[in-house]
C-alpha beads as a LAMMPS data file, in Angstrom:
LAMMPS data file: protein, C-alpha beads

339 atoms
338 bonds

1 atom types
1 bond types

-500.0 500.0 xlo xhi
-500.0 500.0 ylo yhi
-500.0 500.0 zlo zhi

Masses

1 110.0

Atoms # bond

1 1 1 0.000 0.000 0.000
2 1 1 1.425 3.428 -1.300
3 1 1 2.369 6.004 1.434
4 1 1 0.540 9.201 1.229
5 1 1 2.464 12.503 2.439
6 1 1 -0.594 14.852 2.419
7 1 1 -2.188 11.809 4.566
8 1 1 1.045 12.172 7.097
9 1 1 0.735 16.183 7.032
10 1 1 -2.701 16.393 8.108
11 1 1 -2.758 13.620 10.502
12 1 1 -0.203 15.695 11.800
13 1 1 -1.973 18.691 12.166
14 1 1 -5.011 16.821 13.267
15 1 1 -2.952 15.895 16.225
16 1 1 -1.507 19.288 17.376
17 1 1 -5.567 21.059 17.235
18 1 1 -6.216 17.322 19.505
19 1 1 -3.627 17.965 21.842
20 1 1 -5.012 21.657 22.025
21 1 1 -8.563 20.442 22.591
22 1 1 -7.634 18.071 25.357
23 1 1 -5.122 21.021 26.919
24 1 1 -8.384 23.481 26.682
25 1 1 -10.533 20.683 27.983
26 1 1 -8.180 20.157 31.274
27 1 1 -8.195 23.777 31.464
28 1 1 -11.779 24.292 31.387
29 1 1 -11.854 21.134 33.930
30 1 1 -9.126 22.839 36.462
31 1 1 -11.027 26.157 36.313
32 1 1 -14.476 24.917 36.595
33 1 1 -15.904 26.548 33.153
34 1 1 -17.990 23.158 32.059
35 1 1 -20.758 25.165 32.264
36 1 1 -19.846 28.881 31.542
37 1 1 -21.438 28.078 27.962
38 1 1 -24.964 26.755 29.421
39 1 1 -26.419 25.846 25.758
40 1 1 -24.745 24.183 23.108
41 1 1 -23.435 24.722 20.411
42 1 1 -24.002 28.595 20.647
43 1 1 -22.926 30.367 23.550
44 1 1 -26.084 32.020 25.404
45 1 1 -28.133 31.952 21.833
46 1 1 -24.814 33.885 20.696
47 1 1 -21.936 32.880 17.915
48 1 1 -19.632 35.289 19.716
49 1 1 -20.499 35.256 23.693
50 1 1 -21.051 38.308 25.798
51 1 1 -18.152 39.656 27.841
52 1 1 -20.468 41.370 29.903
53 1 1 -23.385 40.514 32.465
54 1 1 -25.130 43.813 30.309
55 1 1 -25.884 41.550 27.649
56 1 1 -27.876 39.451 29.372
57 1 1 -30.030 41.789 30.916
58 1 1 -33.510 42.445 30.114
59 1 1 -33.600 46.254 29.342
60 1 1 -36.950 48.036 28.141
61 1 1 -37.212 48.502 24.095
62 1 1 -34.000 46.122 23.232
63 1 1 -34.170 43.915 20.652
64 1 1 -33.533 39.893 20.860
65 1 1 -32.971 37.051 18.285
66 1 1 -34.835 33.658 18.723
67 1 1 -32.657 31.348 21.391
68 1 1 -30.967 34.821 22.702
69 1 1 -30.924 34.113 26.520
70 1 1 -31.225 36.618 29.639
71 1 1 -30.382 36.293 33.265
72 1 1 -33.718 37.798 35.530
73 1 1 -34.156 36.731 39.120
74 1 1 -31.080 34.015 39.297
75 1 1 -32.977 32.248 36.005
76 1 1 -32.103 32.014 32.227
77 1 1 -34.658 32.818 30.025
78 1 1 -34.466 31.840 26.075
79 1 1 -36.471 34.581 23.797
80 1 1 -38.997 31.922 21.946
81 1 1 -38.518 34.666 18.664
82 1 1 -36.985 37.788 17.221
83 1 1 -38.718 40.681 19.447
84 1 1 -38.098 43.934 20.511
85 1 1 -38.780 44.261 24.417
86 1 1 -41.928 46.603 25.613
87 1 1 -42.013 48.340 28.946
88 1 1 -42.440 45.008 30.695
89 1 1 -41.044 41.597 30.991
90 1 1 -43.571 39.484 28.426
91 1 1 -43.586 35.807 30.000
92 1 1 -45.255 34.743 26.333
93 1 1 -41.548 35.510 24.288
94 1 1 -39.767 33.711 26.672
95 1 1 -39.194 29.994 27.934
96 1 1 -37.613 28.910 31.432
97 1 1 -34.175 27.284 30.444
98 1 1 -34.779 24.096 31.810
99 1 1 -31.749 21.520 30.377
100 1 1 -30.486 21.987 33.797
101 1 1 -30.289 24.241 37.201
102 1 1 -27.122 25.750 36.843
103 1 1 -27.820 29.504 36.474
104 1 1 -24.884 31.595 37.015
105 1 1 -22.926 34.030 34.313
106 1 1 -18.965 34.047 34.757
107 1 1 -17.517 35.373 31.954
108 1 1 -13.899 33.939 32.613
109 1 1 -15.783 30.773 32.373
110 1 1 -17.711 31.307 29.262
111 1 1 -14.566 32.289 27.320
112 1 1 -12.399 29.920 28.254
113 1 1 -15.500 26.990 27.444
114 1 1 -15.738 29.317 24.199
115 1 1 -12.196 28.990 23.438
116 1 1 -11.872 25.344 24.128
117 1 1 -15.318 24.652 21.799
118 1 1 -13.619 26.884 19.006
119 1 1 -10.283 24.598 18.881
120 1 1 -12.949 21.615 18.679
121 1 1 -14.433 22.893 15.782
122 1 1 -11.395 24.295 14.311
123 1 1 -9.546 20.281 14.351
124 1 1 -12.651 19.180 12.301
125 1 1 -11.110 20.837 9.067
126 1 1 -8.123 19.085 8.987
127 1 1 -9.972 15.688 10.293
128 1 1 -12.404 16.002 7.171
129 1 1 -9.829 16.817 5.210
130 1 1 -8.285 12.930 5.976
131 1 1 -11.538 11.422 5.766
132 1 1 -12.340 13.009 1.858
133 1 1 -8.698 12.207 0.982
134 1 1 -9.425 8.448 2.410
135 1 1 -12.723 7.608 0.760
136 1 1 -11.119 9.183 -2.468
137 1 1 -8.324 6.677 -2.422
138 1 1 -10.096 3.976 -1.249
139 1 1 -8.847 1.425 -3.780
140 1 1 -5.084 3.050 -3.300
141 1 1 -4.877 2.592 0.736
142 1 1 -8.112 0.817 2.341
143 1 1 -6.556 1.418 6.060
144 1 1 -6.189 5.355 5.205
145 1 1 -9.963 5.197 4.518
146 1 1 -11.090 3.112 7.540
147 1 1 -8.574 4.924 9.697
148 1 1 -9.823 8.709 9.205
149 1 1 -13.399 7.732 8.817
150 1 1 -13.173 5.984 12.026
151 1 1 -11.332 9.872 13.293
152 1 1 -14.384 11.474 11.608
153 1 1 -16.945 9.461 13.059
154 1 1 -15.083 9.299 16.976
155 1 1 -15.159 13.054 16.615
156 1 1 -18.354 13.744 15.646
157 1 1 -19.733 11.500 18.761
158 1 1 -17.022 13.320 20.574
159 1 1 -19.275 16.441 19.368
160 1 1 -22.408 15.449 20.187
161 1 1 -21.457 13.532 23.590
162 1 1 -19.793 17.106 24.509
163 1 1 -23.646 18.541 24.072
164 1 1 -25.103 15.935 26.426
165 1 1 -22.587 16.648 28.972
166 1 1 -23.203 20.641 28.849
167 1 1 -27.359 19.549 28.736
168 1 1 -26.580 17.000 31.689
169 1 1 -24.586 19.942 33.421
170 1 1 -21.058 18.368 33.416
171 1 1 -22.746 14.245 34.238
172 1 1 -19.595 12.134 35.796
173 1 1 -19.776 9.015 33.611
174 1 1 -20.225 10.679 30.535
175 1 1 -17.058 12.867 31.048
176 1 1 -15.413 9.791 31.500
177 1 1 -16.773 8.570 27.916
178 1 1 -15.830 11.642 26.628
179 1 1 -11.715 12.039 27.803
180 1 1 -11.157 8.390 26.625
181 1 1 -12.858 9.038 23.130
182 1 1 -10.339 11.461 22.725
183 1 1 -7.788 9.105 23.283
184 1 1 -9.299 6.582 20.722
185 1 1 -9.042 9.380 18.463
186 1 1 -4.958 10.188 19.308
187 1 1 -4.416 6.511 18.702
188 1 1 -6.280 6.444 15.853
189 1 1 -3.969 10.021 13.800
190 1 1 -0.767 8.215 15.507
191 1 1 -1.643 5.170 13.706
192 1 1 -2.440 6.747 10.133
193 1 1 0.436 8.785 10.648
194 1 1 2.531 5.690 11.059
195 1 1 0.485 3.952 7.842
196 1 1 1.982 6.983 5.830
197 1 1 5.520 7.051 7.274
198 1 1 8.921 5.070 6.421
199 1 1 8.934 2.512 8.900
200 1 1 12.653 2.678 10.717
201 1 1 14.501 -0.768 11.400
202 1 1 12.305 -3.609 13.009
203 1 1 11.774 -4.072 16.576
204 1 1 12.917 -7.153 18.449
205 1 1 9.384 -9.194 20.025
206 1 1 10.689 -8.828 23.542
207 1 1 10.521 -4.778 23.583
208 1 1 7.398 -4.916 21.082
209 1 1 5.483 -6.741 23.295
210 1 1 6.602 -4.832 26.132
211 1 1 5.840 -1.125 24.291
212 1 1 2.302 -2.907 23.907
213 1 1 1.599 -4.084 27.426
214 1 1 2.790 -0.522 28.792
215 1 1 0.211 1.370 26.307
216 1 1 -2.364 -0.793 27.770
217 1 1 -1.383 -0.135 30.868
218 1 1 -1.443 3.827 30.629
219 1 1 -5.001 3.546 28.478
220 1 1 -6.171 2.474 32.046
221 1 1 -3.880 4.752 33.935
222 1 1 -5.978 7.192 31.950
223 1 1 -9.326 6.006 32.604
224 1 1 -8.395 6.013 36.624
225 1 1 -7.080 9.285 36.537
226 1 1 -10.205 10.507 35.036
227 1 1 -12.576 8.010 37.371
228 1 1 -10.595 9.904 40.452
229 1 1 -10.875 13.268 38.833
230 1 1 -14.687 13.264 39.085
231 1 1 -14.486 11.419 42.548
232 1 1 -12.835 14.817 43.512
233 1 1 -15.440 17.057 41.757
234 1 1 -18.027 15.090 44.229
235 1 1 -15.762 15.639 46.907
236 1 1 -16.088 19.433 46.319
237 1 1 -19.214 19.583 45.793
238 1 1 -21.002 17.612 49.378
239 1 1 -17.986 18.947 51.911
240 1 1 -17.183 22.925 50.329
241 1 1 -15.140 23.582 53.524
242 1 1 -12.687 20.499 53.227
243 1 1 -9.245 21.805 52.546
244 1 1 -7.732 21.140 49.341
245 1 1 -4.718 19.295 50.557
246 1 1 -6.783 16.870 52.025
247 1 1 -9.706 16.191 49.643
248 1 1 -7.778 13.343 48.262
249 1 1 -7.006 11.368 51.688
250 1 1 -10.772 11.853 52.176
251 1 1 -12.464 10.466 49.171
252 1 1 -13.631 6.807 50.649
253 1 1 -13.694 5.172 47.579
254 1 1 -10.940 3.100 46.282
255 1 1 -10.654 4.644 43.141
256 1 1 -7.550 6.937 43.794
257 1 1 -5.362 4.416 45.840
258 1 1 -5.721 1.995 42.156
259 1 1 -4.372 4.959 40.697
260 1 1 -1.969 5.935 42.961
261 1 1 -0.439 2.181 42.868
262 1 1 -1.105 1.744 39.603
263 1 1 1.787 4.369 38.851
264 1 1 4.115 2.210 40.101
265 1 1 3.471 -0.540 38.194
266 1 1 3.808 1.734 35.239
267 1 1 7.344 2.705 36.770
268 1 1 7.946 -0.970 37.157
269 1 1 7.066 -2.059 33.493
270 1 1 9.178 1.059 32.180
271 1 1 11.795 -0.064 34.146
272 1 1 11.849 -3.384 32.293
273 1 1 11.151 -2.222 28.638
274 1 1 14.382 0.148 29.765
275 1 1 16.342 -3.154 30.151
276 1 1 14.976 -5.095 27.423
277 1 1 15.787 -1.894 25.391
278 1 1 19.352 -1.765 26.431
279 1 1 19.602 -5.648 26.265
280 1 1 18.452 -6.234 22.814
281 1 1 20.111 -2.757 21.734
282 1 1 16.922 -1.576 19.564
283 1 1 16.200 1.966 18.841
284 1 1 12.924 2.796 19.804
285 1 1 12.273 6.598 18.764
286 1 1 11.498 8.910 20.895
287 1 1 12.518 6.634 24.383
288 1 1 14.173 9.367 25.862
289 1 1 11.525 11.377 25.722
290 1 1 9.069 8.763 26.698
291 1 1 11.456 8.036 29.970
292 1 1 11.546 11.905 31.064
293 1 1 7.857 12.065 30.548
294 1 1 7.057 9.292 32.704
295 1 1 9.614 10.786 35.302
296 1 1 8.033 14.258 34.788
297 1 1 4.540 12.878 35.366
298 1 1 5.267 10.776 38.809
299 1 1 6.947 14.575 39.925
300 1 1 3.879 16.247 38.937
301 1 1 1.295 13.258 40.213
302 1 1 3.369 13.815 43.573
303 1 1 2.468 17.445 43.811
304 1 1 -1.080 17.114 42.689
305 1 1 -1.387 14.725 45.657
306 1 1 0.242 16.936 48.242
307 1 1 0.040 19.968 47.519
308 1 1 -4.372 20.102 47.034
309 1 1 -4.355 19.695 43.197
310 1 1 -3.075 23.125 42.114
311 1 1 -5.057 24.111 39.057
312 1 1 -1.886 25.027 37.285
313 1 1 -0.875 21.113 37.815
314 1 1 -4.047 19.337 36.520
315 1 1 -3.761 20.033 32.620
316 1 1 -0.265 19.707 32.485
317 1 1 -1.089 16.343 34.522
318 1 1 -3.136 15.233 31.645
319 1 1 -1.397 16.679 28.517
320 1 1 2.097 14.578 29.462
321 1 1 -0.262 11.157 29.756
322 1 1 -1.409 12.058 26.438
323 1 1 1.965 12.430 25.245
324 1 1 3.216 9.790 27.343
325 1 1 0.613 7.523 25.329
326 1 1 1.634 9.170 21.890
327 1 1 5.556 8.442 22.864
328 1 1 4.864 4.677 23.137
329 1 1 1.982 4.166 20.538
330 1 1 4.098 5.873 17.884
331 1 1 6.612 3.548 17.725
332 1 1 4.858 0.549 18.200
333 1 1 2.456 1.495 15.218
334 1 1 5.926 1.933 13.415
335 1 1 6.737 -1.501 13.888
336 1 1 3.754 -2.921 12.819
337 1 1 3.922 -0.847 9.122
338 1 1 5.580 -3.347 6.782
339 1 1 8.039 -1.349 4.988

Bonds

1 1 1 2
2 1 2 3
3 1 3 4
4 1 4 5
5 1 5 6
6 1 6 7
7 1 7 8
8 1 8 9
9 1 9 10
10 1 10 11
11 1 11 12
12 1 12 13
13 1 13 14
14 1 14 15
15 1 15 16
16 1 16 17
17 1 17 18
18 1 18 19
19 1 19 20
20 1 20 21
21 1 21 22
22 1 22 23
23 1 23 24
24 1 24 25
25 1 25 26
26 1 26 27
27 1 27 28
28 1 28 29
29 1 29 30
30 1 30 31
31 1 31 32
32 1 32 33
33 1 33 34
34 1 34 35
35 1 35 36
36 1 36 37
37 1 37 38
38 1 38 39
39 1 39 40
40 1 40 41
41 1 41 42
42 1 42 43
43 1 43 44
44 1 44 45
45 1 45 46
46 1 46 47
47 1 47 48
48 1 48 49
49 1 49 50
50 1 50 51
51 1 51 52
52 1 52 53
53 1 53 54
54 1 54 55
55 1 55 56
56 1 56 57
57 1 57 58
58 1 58 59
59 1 59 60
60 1 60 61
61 1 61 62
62 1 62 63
63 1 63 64
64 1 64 65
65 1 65 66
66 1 66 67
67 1 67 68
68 1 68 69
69 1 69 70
70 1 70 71
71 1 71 72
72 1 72 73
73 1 73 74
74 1 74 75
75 1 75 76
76 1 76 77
77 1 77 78
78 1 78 79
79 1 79 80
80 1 80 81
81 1 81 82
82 1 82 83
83 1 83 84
84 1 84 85
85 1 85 86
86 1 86 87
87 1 87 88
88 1 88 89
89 1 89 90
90 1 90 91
91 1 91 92
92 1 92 93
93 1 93 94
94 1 94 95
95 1 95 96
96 1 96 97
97 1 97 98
98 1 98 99
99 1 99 100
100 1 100 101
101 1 101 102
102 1 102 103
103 1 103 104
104 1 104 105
105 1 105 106
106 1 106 107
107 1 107 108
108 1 108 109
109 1 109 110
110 1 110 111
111 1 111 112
112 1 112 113
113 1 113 114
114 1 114 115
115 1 115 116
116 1 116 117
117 1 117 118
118 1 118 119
119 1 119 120
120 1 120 121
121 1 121 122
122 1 122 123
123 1 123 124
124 1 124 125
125 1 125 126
126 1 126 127
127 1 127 128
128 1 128 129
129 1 129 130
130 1 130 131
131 1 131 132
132 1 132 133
133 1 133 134
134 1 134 135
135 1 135 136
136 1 136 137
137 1 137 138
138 1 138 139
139 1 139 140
140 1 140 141
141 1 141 142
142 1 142 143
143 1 143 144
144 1 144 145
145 1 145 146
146 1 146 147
147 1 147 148
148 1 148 149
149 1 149 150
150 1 150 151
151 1 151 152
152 1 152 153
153 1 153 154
154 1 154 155
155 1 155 156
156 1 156 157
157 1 157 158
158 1 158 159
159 1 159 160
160 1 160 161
161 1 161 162
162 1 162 163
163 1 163 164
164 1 164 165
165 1 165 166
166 1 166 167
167 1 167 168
168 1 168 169
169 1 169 170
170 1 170 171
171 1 171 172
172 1 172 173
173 1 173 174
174 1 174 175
175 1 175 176
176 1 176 177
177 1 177 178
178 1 178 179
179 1 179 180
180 1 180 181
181 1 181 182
182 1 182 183
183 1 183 184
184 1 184 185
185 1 185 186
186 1 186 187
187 1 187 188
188 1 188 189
189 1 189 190
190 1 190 191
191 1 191 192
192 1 192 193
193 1 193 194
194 1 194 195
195 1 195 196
196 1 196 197
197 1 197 198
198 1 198 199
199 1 199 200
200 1 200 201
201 1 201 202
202 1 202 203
203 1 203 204
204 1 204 205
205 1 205 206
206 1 206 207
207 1 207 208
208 1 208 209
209 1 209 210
210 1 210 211
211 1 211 212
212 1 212 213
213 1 213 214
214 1 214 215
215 1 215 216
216 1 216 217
217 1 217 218
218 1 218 219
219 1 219 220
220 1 220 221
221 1 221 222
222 1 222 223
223 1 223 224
224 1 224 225
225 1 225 226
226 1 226 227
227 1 227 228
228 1 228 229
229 1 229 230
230 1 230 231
231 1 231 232
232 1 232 233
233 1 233 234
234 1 234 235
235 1 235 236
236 1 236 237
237 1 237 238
238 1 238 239
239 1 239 240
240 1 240 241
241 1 241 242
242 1 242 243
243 1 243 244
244 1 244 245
245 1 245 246
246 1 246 247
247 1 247 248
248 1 248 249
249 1 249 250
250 1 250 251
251 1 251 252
252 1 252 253
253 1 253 254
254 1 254 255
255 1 255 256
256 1 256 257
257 1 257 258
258 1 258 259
259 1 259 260
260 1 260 261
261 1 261 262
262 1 262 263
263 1 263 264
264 1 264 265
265 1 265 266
266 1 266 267
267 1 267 268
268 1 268 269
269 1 269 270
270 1 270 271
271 1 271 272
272 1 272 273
273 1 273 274
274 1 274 275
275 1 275 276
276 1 276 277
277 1 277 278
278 1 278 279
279 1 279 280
280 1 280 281
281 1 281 282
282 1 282 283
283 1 283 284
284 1 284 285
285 1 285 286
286 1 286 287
287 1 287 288
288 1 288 289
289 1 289 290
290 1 290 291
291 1 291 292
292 1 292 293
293 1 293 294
294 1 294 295
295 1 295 296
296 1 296 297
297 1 297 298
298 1 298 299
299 1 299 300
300 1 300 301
301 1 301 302
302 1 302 303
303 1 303 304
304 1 304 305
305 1 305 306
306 1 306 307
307 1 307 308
308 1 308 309
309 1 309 310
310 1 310 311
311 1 311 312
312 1 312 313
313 1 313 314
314 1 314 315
315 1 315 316
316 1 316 317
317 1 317 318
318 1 318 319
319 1 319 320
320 1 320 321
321 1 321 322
322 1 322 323
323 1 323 324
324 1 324 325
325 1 325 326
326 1 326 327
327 1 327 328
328 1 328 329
329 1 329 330
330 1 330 331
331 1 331 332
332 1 332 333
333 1 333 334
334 1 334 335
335 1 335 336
336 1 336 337
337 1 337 338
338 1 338 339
């Protein structure tokens, strides 16, 4: 099967606006702005959403758009039509915003959920870009064309999951769903990338195998993390006056100690793929940076834990298990490309 380099470009640039969506998504996680875009996909019934309380205010003889929303006694209200406002509040142009009960305007939050929906929508280009490419060369490169269909289709339920979870106002499980699509969708450009790429010298089984059982083990590293992420959020959210250094100790359930544990056995694993590395004398690329990520992350996991989860810590927490995953996926995708 022929190697395509406009295939390897934009899988490459579908990758970088992927990182930045799950960098924007921590973000908006760390800061708490889930829900500083109540409606979805428009922004308070706006494509460009208001800086400013002002807008969404009801003010005598201003004029509204259908879906336009205002904040009046600690409610949203969605104008049912275009209208210009009399010298009362009319109950019949407006509806009770019901998807949910969270009613408050921050306009840190809103912009930085506006920002982080904007990179979402801005990785689709290059995304459908692979998939038109694929089905056009179909009969050329049959994996190119399951590969970024199967992109396409993961983000497009990526899309429309994201709207249940602002409608659901931020539900756990389905955040879950949502951080481990995108990593189906990372493995997914890494491995077209790799389809469309010289494939460097062969690696011996020992260290294959072993590059295969640590990516399994970090998919689930992942899923934990996320599982104790939301086990936190809860924690916030019954006990406001626990301290943030201790949140952690106090969650009951057993969620966090598997993923505190579970890093060593990560540490343990790398540790062997290290030797086997050494022993067999293969070049894996990128294992340096694959080692000082995994070092990096333990030194980060370790002040997340003591030091109350910093906000500053949590996406950078998340972005190097991405990469960690990219550093050892990569490679092993490499292997399997016949040359």
């Amino acid at each position: 099967m022929e190697r395509n380099p406009l295939v390897r470009r934009l899988a490459t640039i579908s990758l970088v606006f992927i990182f930045l969506v799950i960098l924007a998504g921590s973000v908006v996680r760390a800061t708490g702005s889930g829900m500083g875009c109540p409606d979805w996909p428009q922004c308070f019934g706006y494509t460009i959403p208001p800086t400013d309380v002002e807008t969404l205010t009801w003010r005598t003889g201003r004029s509204f758009e259908e879906g336009q929303m205002i904040l009046l006694k600690d409610q949203f209200w969605v104008a049912t039509a275009d209208f210009t406002t009399g010298d009362a509040f009319a109950s019949e142009n407006w509806t009770l915003f019901d998807r949910h009960d969270y009613n408050i305007f921050n306009p840190v939050h809103t912009w930085i959920e506006f920002i982080n929906r904007l990179i979402g929508a801005l990785s689709g280009l290059p995304v459908l870009a692979l998939a038109i490419i694929g089905v056009w060369g179909v009969r050329r490169n049959i994996w190119n064309t399951i590969l970024s269909v199967g992109v396409l289709f993961l983000l497009l339920f990526e899309a429309w999951l994201g709207k249940l979870v602002v409608d659901g106002n931020l539900v756990p499980n389905q955040i879950t769903i949502h951080m481990m699509g995108s990593v189906a969708i990372v493995l997914l450009l890494l491995a077209l990338r790799a389809r469309n790429t010289t494939s460097p010298a062969p690696l011996p089984l020992p260290v294959r195998n072993g590059l295969l059982f640590l990516l399994v083990l970090i998919v689930i590293q992942i899923f934990l993390g996320t599982q104790t992420r939301e086990l936190v959020d809860v924690a916030f959210d019954h006990n406001e006056s626990v301290l943030r250094s201790n949140i952690i100790p106090s969650i009951e359930a057993v969620m966090p100690k598997i993923h505190r544990s579970f890093a060593w056995v990560i540490l343990i694993v790398t540790s062997l793929l290290y030797y086997l590395r050494k022993k067999h004398q293969a070049v894996v690329p990128g294992f340096g940076a694959l080692i000082f990520a995994i070092g990096l992350e333990w030194s980060v996991g370790i002040v997340l834990y003591f030091l109350g989860l910093p906000k500053a810590m949590q996406p950078v927490h998340l972005v190097l298990s991405i990469g960690i995953l990219a550093s050892i996926s990569y490679p092993l995708f490499l292997s399997f490309r016949k040359t």
